[in-house]
C-alpha positions in Angstrom: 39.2 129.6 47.9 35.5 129.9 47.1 35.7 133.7 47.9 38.1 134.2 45.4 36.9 135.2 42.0 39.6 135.5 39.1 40.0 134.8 35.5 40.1 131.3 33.5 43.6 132.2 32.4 44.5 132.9 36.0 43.2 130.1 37.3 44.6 127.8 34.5 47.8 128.7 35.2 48.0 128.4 38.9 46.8 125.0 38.4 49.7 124.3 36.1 51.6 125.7 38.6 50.1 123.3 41.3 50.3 120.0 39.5 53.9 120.7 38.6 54.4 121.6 42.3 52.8 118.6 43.3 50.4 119.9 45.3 46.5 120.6 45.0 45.7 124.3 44.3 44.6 125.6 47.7 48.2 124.4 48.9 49.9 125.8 46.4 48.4 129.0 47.1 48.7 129.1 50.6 52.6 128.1 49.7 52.6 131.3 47.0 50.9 133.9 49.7 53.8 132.4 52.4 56.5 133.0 49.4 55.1 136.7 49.0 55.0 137.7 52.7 58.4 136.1 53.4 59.8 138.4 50.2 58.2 141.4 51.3 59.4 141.4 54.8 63.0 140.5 53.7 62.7 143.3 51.3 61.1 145.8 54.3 63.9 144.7 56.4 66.7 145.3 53.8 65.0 149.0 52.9 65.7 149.7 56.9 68.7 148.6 57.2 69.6 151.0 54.2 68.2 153.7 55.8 69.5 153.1 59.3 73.5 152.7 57.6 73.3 155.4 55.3 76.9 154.2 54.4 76.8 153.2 50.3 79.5 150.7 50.8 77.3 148.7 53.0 74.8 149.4 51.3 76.5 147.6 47.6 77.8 145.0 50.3 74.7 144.2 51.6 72.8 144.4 47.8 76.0 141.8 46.4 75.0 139.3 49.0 70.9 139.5 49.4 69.5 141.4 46.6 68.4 144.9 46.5 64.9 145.3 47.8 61.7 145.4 45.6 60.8 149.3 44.8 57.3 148.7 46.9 59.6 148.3 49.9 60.7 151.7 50.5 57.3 153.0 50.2 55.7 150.2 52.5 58.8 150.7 55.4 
């Protein structure tokens, strides 16, 4: 984390976040960034699938048991 530069506020609060966690602030960030990529992917994923149904039904199906995907999925798929 050396090479990471952001601000006191920031950085106070993902230390919060850490001690609450449990876990010293590199951890914790490695464990955020893991988070992040795992959403993003599932969220990639479900933007596929929507385009390779094309069938609204499945669609609300789908959206009623994982979640619509995040609006930056459809433009990163």
């Amino acid at each position: 984390m050396a090479d990471l530069h952001i601000d006191d506020t920031t950085k106070q609060t993902l230390e919060s976040l850490a001690a609450v966690a449990g876990l010293p602030l590199p951890d914790y960030v490695a464990q955020l960034a893991a988070e992040k990529e795992r959403e993003q992917a599932l969220a990639v994923g479900a933007a596929a699938f929507r385009r390779v149904t094309g069938d609204p039904a499945t669609a609300v199906a789908f959206d009623a048991e994982f979640g619509a995907p995040h609006p930056s999925a459809t433009r990163a798929a």
